[in-house]
N, C-alpha and C positions, 0 to 999 in steps of 0.2 A: 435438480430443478431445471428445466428446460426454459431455454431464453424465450424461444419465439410469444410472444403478448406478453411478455413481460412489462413492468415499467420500474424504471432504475434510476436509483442517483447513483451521478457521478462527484465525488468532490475532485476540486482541480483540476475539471473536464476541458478548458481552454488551450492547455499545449501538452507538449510531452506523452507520457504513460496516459494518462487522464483523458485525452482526446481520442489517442488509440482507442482506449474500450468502449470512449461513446460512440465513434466510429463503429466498432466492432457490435456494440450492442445491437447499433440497426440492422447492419447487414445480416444479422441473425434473426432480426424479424421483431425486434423489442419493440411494442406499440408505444413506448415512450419514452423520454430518456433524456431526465433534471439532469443539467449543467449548474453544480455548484460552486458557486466561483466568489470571489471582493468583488467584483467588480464586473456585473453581466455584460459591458459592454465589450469585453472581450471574449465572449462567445460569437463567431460570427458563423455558425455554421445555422442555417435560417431551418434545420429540421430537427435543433438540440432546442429543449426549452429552456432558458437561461433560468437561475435562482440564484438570489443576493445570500453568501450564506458566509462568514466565517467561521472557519469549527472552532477557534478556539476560544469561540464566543457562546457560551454554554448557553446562555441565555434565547440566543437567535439560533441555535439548534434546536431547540424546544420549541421554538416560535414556529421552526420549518416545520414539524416533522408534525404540528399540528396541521398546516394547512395541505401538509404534501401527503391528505391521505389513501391515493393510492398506490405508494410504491410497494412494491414488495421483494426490490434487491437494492442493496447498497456496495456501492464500490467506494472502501475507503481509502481514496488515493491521494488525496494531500500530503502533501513532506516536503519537509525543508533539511537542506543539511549546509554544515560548516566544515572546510576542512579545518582539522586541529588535533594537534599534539596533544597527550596527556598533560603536563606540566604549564604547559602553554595556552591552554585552552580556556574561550571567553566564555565567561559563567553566564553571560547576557544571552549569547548565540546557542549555550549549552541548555537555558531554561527554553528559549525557542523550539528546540527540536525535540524538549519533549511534552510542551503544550499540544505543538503541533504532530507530531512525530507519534506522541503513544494518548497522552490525557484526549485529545480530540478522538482519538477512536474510541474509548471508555464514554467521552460523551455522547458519540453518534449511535453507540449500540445503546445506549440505553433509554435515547431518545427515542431510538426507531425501532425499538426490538416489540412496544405493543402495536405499531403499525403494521409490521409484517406480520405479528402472531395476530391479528384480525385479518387479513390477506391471505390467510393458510399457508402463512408458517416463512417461505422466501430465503432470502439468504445473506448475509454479509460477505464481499469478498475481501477481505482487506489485504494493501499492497505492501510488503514486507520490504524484506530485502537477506541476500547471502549473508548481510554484516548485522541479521538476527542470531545467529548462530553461530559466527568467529568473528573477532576485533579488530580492526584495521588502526596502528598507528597515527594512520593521518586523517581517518575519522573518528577518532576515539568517543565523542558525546556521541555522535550519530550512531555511532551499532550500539552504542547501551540505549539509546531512545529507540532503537527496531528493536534491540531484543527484550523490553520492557512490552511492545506493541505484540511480539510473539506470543509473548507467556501469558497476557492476556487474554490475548485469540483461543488460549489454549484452553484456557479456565472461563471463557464465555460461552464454547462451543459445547462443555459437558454441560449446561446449564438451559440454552437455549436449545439444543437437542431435546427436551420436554417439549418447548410448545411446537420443532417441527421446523426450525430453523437456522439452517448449514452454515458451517463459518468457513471460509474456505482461508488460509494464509500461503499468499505469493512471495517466493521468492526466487532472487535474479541477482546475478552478478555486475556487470558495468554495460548500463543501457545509453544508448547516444540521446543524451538528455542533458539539460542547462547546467545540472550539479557535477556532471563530473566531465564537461566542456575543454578542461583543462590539462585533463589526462590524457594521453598519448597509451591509448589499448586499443584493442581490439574490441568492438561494441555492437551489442545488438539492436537490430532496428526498435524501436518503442512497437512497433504494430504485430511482433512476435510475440510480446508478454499478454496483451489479451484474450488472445487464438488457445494457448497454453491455460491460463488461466476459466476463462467459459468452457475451454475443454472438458476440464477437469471439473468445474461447477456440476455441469450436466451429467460426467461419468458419475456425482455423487463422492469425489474424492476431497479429501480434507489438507491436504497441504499438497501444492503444486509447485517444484523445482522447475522454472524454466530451460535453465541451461545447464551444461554439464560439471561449470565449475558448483554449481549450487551443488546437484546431486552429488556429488566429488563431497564437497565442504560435510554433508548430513551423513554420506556412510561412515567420516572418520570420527564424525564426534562421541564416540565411545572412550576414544582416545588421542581428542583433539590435539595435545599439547606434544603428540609426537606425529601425529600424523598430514597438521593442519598448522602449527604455529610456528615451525621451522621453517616455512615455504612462504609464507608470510613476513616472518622477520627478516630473508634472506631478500626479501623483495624490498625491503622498506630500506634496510641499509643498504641498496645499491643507489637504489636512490638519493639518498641520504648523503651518499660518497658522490653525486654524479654533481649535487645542487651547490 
């Protein structure tokens, strides 16, 4: 799918990843580019059109996807995450992330999937993450709610492949953004993961590894639990000894 006249939602387009792409969409030529946001007044970029939208308000997603009929890409980028332990982990914070995290993108594709199959066909990008694909102790609900939002993508994309509409799944290791603020890594700028991601829209490619820890994580999972969850646990209990 080629960006340039395009017209796109963004969800969560107000800070972070979300902004990056709306950024990004323009500088690539998108003639338009909904800011789905709670709360449009924190859109302030005066060239993003704002839209009141929460996803995991099934209801006002249908309501949108009625009046927003010309999009024809979607960028599912809203997420929330908790950090939490298996054992210790808030069932409250645990159903958040995956209203928001995986059920909001089941409602957005299927809000908007006859919008873009009237728009000739378009595309879903939805924003994943590394901890689709291997577990992080101190995120524990959070990679089962990306890896819920993965295997979705996966089984939307042979589906909507009929009427002509790409699904593309991003994933990224630890991006300098609000949710992992706290950790002391190494982090990529947010304005890499859209560059990466549109890249790969327009090459026509179906899952985009940002970084090299991503790529790394998807060659071993053939056999994840020797080649990916040692290196992981060893991380978790240094930390764990440190705190």
């Amino acid at each position: 799918m080629k960006i340039e006249g395009a017209t796109a939602l963004v969800t969560g387009a107000n800070r972070g990843i979300g902004k990056a792409f709306a950024e990004e969409l323009l500088a690539r030529g998108a003639a338009k580019v909904y800011a789905g946001v709670r709360d449009p007044a924190t859109v302030t970029d005066p060239r993003l059109v704002a839209v009141r939208l929460d996803v995991t308000d099934d209801a006002r997603v249908r309501e949108v996807a009625g009046e927003l009929t010309d999009v024809d890409l979607i960028v599912n980028n809203a997420g929330t995450g908790h950090f939490s332990l298996p054992l210790t982990a808030s069932l409250e914070d645990a159903r958040k992330e995956i209203d928001v995290n995986y059920l909001a993108v089941v409602s957005m594709t299927e809000a908007f999937a006859p919008v873009l199959a009237a728009n000739g066909g378009g595309a879903f990008v939805n924003m994943l993450s590394v901890l689709s694909w291997v577990a992080s102790p101190t995120l524990s609900t959070y990679s089962a709610s990306k890896a819920a939002a993965w295997l979705y993508s996966n089984a939307a994309r042979m589906q909507l492949k009929q009427q002509g509409t790409q699904v593309v799944g991003v994933h990224v290791g630890y991006v300098d953004t609000d949710l992992i603020a706290e950790i002391e890594a190494e982090k990529l700028d947010p304005r890499v993961v859209p560059v990466a991601a549109l890249d790969g829209l327009e090459a026509d490619e179906v899952e985009i590894a940002v970084d090299q820890f991503s790529r790394d994580v998807k060659a071993g999972l053939s056999d994840d639990q020797r080649l990916a969850y040692p290196g992981i646990e060893e991380q978790f209990l240094a930390v764990a000894a440190a705190s």
